[in-house]
Gaussian input, Z-matrix of N, CA and C with variables (Angstrom, degrees):
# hf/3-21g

backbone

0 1
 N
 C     1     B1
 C     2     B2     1     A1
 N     3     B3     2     A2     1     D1
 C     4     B4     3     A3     2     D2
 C     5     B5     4     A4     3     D3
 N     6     B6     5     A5     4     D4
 C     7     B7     6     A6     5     D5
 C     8     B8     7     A7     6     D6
 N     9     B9     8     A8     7     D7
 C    10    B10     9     A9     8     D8
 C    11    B11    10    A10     9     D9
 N    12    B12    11    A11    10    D10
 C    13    B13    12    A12    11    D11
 C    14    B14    13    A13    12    D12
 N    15    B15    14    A14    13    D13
 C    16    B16    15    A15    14    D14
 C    17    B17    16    A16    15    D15
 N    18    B18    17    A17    16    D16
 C    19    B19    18    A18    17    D17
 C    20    B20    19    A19    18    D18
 N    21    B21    20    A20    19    D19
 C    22    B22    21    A21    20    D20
 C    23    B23    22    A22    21    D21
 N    24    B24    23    A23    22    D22
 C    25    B25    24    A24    23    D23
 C    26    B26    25    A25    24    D24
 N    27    B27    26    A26    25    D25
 C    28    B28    27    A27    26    D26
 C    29    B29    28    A28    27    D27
 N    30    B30    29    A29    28    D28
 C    31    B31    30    A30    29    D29
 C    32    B32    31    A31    30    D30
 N    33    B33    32    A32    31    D31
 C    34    B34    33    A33    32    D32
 C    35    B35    34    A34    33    D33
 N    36    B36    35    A35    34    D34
 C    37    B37    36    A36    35    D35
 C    38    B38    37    A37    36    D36
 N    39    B39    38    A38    37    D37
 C    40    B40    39    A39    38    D38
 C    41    B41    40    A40    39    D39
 N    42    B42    41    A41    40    D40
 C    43    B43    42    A42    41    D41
 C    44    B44    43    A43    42    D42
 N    45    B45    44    A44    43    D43
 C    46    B46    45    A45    44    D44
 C    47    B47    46    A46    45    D45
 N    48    B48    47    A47    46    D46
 C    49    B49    48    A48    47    D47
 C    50    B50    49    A49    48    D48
 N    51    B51    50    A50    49    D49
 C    52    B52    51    A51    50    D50
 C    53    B53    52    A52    51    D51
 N    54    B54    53    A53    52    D52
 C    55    B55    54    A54    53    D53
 C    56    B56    55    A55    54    D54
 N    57    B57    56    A56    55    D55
 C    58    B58    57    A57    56    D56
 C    59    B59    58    A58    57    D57
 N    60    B60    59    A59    58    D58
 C    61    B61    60    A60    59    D59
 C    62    B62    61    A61    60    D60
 N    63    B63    62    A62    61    D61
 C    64    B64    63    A63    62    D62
 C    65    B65    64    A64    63    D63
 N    66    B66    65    A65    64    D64
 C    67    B67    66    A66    65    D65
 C    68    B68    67    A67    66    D66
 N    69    B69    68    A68    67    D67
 C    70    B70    69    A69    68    D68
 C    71    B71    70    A70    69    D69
 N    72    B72    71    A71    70    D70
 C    73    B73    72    A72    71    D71
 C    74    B74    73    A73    72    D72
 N    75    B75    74    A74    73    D73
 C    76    B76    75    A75    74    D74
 C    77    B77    76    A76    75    D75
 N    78    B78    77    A77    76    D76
 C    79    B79    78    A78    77    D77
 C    80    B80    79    A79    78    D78
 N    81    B81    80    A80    79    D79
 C    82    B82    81    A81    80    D80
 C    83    B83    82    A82    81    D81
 N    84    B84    83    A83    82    D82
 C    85    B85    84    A84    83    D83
 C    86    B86    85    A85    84    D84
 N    87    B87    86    A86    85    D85
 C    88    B88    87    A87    86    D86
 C    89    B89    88    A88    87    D87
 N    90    B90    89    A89    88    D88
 C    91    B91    90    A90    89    D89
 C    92    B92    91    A91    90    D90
 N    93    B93    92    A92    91    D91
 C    94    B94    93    A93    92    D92
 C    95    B95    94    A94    93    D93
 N    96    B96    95    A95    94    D94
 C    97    B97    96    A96    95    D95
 C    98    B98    97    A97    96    D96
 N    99    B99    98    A98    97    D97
 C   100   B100    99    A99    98    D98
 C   101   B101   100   A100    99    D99
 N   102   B102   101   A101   100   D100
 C   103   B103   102   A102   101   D101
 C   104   B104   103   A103   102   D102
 N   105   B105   104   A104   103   D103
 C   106   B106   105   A105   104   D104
 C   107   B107   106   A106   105   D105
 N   108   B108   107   A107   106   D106
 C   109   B109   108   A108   107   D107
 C   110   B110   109   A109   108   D108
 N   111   B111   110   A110   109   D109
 C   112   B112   111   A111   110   D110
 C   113   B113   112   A112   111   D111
 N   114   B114   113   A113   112   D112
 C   115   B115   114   A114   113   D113
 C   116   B116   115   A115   114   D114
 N   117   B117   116   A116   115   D115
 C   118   B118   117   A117   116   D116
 C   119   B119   118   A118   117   D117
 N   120   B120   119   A119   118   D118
 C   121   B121   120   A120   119   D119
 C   122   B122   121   A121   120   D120
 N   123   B123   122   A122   121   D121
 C   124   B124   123   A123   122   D122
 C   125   B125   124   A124   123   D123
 N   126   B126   125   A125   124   D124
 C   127   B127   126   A126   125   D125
 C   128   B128   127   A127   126   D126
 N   129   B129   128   A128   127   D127
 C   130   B130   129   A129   128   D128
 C   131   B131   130   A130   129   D129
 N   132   B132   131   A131   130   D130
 C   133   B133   132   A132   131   D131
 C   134   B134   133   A133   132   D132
 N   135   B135   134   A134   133   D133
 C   136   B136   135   A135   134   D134
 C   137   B137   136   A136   135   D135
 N   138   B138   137   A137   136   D136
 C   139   B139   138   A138   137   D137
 C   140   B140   139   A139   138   D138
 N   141   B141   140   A140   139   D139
 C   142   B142   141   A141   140   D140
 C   143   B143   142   A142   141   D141
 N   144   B144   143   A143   142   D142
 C   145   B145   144   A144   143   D143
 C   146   B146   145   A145   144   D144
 N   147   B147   146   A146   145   D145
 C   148   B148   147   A147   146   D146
 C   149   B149   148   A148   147   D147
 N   150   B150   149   A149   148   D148
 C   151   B151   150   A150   149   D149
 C   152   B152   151   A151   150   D150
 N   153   B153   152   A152   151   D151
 C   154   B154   153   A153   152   D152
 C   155   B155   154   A154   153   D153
 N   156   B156   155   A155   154   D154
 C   157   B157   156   A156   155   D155
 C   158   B158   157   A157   156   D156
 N   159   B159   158   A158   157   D157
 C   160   B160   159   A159   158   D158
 C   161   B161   160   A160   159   D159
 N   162   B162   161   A161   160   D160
 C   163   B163   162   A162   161   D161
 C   164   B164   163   A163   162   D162
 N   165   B165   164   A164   163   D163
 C   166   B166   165   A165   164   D164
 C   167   B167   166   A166   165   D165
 N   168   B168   167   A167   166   D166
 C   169   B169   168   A168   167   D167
 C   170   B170   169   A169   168   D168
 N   171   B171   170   A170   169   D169
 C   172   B172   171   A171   170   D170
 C   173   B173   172   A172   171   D171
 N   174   B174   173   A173   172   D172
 C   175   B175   174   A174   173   D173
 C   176   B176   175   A175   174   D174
 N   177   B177   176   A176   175   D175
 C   178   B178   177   A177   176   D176
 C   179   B179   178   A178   177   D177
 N   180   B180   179   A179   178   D178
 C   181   B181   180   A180   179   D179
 C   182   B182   181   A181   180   D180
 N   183   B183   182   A182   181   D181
 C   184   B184   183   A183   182   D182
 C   185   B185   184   A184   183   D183
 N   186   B186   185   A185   184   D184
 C   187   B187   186   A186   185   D185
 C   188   B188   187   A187   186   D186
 N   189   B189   188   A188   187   D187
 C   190   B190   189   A189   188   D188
 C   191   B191   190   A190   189   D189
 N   192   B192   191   A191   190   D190
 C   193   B193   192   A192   191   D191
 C   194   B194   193   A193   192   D192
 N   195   B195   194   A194   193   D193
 C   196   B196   195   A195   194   D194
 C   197   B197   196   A196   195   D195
 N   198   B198   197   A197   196   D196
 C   199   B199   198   A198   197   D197
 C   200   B200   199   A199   198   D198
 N   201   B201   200   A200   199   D199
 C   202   B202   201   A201   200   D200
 C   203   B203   202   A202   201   D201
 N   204   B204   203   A203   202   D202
 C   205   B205   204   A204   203   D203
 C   206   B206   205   A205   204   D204
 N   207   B207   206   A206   205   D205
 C   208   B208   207   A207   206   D206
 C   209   B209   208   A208   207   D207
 N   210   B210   209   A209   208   D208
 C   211   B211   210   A210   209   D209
 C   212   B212   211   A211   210   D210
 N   213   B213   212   A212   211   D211
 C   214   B214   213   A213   212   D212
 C   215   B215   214   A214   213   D213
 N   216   B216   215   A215   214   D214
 C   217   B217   216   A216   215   D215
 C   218   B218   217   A217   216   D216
 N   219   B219   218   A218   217   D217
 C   220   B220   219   A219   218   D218
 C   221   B221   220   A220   219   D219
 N   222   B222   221   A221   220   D220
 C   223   B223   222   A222   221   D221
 C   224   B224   223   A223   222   D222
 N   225   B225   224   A224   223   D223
 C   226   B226   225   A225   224   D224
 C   227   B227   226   A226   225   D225
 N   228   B228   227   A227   226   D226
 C   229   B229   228   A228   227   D227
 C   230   B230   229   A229   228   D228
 N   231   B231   230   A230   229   D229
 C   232   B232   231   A231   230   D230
 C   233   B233   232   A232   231   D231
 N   234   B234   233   A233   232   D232
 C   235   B235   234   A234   233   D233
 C   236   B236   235   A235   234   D234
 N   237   B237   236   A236   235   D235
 C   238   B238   237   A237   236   D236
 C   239   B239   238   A238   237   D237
 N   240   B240   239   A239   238   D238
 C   241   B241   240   A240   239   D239
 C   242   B242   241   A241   240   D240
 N   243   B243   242   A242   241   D241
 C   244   B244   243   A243   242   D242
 C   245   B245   244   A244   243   D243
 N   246   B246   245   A245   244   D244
 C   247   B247   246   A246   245   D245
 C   248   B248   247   A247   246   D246
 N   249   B249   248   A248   247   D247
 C   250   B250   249   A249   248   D248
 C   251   B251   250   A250   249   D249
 N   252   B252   251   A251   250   D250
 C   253   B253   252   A252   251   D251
 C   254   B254   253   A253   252   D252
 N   255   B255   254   A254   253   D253
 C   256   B256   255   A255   254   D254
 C   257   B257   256   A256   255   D255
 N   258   B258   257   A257   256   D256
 C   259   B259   258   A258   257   D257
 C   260   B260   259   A259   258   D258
 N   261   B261   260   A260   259   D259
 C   262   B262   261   A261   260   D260
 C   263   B263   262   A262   261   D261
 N   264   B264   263   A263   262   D262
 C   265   B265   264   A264   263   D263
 C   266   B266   265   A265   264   D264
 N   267   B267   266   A266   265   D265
 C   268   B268   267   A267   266   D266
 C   269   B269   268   A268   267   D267
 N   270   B270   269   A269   268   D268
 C   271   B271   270   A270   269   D269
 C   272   B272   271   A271   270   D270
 N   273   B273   272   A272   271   D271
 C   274   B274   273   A273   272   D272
 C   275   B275   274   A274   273   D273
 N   276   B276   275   A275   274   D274
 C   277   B277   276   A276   275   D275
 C   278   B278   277   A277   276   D276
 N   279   B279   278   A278   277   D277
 C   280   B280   279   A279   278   D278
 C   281   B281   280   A280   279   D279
 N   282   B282   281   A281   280   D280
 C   283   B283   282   A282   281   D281
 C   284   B284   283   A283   282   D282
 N   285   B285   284   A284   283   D283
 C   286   B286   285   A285   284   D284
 C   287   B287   286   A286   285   D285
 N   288   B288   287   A287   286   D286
 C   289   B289   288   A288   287   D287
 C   290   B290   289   A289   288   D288
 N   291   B291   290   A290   289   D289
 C   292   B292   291   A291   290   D290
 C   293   B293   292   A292   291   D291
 N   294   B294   293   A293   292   D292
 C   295   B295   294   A294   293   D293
 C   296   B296   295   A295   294   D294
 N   297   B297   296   A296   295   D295
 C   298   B298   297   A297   296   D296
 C   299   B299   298   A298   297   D297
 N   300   B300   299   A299   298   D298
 C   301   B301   300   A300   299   D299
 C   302   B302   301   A301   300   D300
 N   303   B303   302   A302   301   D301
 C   304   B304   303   A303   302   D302
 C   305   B305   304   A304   303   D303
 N   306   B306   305   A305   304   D304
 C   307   B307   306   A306   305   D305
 C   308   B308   307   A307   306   D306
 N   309   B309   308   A308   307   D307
 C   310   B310   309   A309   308   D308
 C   311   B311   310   A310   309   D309
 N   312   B312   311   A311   310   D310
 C   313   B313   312   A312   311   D311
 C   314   B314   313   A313   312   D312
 N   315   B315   314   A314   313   D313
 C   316   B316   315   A315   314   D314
 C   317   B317   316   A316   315   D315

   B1=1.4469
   B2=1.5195
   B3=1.6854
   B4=1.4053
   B5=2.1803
   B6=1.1436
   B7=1.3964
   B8=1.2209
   B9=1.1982
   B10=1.8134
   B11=1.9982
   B12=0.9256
   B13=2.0463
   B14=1.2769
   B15=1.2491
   B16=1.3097
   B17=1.4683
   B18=1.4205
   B19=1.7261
   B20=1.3161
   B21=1.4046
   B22=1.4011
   B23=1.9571
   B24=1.1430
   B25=1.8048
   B26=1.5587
   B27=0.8800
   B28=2.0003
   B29=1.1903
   B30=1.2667
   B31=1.7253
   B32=1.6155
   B33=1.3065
   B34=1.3233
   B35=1.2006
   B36=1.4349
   B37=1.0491
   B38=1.1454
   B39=1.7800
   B40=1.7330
   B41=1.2988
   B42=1.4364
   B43=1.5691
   B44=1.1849
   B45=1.1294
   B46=1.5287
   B47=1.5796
   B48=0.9870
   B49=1.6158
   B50=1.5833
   B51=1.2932
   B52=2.0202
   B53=1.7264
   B54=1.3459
   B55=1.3848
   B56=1.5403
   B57=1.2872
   B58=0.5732
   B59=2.0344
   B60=1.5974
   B61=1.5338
   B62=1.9998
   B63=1.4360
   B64=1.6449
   B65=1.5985
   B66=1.3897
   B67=1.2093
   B68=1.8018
   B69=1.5937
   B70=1.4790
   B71=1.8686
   B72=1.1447
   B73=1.7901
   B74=2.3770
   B75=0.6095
   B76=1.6498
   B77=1.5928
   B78=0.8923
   B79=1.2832
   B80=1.8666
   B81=1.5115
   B82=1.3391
   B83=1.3631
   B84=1.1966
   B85=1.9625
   B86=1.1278
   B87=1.3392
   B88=2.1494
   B89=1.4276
   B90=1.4786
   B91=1.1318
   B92=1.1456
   B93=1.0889
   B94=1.2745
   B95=2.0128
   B96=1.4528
   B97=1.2295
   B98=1.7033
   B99=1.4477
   B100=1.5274
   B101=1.5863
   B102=1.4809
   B103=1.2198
   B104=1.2785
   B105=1.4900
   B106=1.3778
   B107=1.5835
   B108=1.6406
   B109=1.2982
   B110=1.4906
   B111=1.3215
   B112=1.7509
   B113=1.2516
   B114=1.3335
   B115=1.2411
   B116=1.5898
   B117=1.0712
   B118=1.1399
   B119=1.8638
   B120=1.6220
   B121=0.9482
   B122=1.2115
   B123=1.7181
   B124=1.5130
   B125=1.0158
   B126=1.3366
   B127=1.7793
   B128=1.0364
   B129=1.2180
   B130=1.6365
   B131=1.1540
   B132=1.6577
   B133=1.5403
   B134=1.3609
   B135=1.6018
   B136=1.2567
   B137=1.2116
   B138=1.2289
   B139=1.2213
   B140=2.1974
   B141=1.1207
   B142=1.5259
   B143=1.3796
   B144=1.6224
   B145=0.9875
   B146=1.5955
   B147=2.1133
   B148=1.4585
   B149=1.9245
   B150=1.0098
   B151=1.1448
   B152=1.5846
   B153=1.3006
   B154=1.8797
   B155=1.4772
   B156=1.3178
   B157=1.5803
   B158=1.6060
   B159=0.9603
   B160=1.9039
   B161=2.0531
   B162=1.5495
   B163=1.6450
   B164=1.5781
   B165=1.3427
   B166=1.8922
   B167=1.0205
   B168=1.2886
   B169=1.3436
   B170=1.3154
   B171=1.8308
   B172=1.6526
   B173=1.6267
   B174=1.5505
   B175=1.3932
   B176=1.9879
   B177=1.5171
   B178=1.1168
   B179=1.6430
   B180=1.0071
   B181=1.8041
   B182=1.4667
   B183=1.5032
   B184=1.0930
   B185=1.4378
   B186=1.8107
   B187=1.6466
   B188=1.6172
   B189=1.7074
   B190=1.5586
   B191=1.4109
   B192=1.6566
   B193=1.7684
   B194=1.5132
   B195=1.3318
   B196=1.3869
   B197=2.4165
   B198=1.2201
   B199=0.7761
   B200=1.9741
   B201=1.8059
   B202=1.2732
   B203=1.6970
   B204=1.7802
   B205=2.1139
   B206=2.0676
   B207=1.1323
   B208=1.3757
   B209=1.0541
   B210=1.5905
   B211=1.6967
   B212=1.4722
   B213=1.4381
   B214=1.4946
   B215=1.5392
   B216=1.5556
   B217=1.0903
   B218=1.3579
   B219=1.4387
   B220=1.4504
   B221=1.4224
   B222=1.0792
   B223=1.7321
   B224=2.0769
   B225=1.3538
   B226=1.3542
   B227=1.4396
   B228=1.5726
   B229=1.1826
   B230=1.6732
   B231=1.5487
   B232=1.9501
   B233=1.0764
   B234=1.6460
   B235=1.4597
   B236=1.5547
   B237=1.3497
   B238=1.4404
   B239=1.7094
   B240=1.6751
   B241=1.3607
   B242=1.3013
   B243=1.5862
   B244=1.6046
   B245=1.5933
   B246=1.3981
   B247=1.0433
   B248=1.0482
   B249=1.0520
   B250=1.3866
   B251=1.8544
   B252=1.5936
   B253=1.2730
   B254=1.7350
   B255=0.9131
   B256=1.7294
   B257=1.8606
   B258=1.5029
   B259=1.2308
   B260=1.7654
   B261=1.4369
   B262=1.7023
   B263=1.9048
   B264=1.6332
   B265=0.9828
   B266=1.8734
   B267=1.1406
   B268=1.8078
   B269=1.6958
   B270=1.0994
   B271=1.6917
   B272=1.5457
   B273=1.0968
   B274=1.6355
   B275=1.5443
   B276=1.0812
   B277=1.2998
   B278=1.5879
   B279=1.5382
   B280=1.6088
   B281=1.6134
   B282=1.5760
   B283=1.2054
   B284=1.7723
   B285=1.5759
   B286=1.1649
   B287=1.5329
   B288=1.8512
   B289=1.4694
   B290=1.5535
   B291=1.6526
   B292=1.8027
   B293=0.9894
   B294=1.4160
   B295=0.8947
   B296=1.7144
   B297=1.6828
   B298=1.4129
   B299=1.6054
   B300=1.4491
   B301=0.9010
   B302=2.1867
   B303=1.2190
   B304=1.7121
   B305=1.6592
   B306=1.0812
   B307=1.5406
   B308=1.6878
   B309=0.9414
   B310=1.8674
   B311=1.8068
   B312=1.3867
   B313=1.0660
   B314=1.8415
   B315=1.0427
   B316=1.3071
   B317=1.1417
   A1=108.86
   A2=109.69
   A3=74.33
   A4=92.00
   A5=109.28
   A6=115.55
   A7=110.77
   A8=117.76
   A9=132.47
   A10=104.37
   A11=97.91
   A12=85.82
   A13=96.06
   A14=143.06
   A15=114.69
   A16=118.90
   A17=107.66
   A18=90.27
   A19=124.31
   A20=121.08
   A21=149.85
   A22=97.98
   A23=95.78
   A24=110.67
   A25=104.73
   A26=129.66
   A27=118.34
   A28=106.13
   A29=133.25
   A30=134.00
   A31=91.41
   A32=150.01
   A33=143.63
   A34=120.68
   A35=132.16
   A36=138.46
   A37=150.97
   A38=90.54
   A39=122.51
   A40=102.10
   A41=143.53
   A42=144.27
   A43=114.57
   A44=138.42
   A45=121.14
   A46=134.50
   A47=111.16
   A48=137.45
   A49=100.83
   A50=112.85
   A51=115.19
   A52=96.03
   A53=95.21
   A54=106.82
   A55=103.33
   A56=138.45
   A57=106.43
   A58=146.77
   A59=91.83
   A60=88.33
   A61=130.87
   A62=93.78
   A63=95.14
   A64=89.85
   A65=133.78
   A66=134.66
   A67=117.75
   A68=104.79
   A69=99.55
   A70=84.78
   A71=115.43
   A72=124.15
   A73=99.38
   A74=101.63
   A75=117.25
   A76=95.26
   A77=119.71
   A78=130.75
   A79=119.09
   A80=89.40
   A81=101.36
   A82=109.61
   A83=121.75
   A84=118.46
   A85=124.35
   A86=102.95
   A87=94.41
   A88=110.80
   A89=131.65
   A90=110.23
   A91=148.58
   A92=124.49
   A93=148.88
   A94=97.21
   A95=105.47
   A96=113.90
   A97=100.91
   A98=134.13
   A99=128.37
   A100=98.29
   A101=125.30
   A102=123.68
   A103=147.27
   A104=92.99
   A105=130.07
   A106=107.58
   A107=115.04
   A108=114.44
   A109=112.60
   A110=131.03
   A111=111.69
   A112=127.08
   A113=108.86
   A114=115.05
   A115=137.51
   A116=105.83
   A117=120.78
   A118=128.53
   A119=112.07
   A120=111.64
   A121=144.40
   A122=105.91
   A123=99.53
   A124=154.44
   A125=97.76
   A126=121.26
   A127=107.64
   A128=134.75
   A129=145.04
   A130=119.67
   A131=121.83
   A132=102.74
   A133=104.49
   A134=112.45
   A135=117.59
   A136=125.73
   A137=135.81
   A138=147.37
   A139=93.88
   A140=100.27
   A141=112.33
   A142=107.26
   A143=134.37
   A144=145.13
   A145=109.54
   A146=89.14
   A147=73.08
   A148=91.16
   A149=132.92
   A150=151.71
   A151=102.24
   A152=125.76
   A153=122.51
   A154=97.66
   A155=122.85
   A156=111.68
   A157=100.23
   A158=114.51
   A159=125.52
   A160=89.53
   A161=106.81
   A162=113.48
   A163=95.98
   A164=104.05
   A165=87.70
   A166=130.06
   A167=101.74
   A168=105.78
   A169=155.06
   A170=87.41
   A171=125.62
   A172=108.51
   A173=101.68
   A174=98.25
   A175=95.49
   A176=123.71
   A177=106.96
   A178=107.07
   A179=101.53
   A180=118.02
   A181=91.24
   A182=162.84
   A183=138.36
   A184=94.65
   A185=112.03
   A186=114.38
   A187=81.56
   A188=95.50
   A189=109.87
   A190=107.47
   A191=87.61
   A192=113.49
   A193=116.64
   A194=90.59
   A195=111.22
   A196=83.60
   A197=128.63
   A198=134.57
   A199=134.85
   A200=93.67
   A201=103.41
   A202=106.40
   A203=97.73
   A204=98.46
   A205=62.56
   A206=146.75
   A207=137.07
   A208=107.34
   A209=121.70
   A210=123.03
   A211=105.31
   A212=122.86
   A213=128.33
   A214=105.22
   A215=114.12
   A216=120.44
   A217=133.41
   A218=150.29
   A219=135.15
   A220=116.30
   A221=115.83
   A222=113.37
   A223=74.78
   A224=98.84
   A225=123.81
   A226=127.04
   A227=114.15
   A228=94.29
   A229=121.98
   A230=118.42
   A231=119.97
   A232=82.22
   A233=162.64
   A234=107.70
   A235=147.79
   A236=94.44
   A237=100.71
   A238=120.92
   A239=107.70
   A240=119.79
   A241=109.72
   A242=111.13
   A243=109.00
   A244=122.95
   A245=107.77
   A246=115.63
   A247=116.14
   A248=153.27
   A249=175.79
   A250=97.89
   A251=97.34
   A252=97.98
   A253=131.08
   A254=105.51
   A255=129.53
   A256=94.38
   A257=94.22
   A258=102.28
   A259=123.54
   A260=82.07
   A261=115.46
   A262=111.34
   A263=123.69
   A264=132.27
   A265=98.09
   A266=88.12
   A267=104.92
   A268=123.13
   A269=83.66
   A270=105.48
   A271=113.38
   A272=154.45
   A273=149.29
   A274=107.31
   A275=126.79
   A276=146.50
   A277=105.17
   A278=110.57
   A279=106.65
   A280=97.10
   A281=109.79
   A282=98.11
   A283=152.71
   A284=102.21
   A285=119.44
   A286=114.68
   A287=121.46
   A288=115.19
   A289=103.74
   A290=105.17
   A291=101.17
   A292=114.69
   A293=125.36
   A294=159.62
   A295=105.00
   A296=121.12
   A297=104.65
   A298=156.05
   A299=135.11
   A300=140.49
   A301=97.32
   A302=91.93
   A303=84.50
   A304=114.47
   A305=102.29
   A306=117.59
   A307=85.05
   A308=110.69
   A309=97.89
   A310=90.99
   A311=140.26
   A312=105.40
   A313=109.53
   A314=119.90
   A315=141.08
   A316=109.20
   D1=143.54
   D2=-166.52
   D3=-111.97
   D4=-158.04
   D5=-157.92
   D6=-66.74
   D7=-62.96
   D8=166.21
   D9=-33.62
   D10=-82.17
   D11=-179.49
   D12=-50.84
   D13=-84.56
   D14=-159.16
   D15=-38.90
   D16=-41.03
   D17=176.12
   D18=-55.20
   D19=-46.39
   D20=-177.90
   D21=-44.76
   D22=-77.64
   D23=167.07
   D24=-41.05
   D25=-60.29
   D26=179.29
   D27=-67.52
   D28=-45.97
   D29=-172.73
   D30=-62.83
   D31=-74.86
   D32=169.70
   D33=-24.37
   D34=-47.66
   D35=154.50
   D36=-77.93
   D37=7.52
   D38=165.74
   D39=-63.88
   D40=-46.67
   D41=-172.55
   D42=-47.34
   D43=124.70
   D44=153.17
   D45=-75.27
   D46=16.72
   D47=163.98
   D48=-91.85
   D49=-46.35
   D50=-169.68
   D51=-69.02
   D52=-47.09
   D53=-161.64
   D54=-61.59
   D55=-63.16
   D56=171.30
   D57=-100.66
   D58=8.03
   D59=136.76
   D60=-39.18
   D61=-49.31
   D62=-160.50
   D63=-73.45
   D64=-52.83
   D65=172.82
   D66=-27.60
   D67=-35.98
   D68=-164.58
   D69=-84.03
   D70=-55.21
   D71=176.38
   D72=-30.81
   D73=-73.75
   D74=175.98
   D75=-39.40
   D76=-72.45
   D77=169.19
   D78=-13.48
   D79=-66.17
   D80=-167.03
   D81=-71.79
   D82=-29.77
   D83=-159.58
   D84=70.09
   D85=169.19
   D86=-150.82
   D87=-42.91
   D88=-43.32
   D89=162.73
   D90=-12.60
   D91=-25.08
   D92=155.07
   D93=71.36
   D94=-166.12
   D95=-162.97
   D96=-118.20
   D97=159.87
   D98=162.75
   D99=-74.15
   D100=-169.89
   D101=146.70
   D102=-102.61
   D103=-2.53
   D104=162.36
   D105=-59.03
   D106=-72.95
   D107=176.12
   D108=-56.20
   D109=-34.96
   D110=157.87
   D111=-43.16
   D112=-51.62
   D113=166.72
   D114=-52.57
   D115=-51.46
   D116=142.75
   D117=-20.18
   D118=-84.00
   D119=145.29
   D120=-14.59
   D121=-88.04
   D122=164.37
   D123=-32.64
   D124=-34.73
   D125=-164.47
   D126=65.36
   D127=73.60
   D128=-173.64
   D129=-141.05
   D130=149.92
   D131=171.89
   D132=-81.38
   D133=-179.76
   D134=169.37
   D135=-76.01
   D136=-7.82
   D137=-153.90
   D138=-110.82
   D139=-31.97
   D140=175.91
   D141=-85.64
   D142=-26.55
   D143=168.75
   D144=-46.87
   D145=-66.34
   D146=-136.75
   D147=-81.02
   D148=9.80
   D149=171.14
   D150=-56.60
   D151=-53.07
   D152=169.50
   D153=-74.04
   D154=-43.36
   D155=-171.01
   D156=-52.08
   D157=-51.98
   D158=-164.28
   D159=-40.90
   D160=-68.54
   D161=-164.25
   D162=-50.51
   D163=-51.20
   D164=-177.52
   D165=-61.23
   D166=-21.55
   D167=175.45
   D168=-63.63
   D169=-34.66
   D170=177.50
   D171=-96.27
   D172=12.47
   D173=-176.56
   D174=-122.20
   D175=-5.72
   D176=168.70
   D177=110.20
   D178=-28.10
   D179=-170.08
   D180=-82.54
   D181=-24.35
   D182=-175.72
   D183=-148.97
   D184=156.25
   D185=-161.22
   D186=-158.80
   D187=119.43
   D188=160.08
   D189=-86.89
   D190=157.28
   D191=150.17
   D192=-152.77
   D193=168.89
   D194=-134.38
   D195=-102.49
   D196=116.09
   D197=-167.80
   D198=-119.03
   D199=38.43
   D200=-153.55
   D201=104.80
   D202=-101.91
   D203=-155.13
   D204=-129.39
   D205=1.31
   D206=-176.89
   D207=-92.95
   D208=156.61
   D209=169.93
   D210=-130.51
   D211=82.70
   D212=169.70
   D213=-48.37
   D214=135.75
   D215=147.68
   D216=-100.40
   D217=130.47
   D218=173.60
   D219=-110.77
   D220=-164.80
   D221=-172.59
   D222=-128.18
   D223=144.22
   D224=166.33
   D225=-69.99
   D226=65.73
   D227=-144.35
   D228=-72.77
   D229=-16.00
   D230=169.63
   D231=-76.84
   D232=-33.99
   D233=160.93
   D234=-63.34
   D235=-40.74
   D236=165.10
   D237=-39.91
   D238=-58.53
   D239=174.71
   D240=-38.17
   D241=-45.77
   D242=-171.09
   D243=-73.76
   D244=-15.22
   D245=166.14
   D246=-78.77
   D247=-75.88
   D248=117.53
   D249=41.31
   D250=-62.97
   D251=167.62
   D252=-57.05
   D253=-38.69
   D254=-177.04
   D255=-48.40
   D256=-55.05
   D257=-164.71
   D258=-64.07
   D259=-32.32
   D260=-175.10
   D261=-83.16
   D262=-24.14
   D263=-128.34
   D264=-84.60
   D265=-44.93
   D266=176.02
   D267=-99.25
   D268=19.60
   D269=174.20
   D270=-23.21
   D271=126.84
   D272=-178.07
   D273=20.88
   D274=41.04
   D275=179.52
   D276=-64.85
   D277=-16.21
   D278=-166.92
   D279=-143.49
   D280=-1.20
   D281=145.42
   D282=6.70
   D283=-81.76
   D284=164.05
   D285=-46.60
   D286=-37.20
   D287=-168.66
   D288=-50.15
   D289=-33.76
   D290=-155.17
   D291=-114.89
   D292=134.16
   D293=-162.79
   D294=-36.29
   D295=127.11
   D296=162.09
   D297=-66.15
   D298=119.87
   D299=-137.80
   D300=-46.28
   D301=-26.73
   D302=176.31
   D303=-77.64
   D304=-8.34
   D305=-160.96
   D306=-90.87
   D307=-55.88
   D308=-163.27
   D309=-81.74
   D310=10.76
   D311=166.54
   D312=-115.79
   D313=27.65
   D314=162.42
   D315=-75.99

């Protein structure tokens, strides 16, 4: 993954409206959610709805379909993973450079 989407993907999920939209989407499993019942939920208008749906959307983290007169939402989930990982991937990777916590209190 490279640096820019991941940024893009956390800045979207900087909101606490996105956030936890995508949380209730994660939540559900591929099944995904209506947008009604988001709405619902939230307590939001629709017009504010689909306004966070749009950022998640263009960022990969959430994928409509179209269900008859319904609009399922889901959470993306190999994107999410890829994020998650990105974030996770180099984990104390440089560790070893610094010094141990007993070491600096000597």
């Amino acid at each position: 993954m490279k640096l820019e989407q991941a940024a893009k993907q956390l800045e979207a999920l900087g909101n606490p409206t996105r956030l936890n939209l995508y949380r209730i989407l994660v939540r559900a499993g591929e099944a995904g959610r209506p947008v009604g019942f988001l709405q619902e939920s939230l307590g939001i208008a629709a017009s504010t709805l689909s306004h966070h749906l749009h950022r998640l959307i263009l960022t990969g983290l959430v994928s409509q379909e179209r269900q008859a007169t319904t609009l399922i939402c889901r959470a993306n989930y190999p994107v999410m993973n890829d994020l998650i990982g990105f974030l996770a991937d180099e984990c104390c990777a440089d560790a070893a450079c610094s010094p141990a916590a007993g070491d600096a209190a000597a």
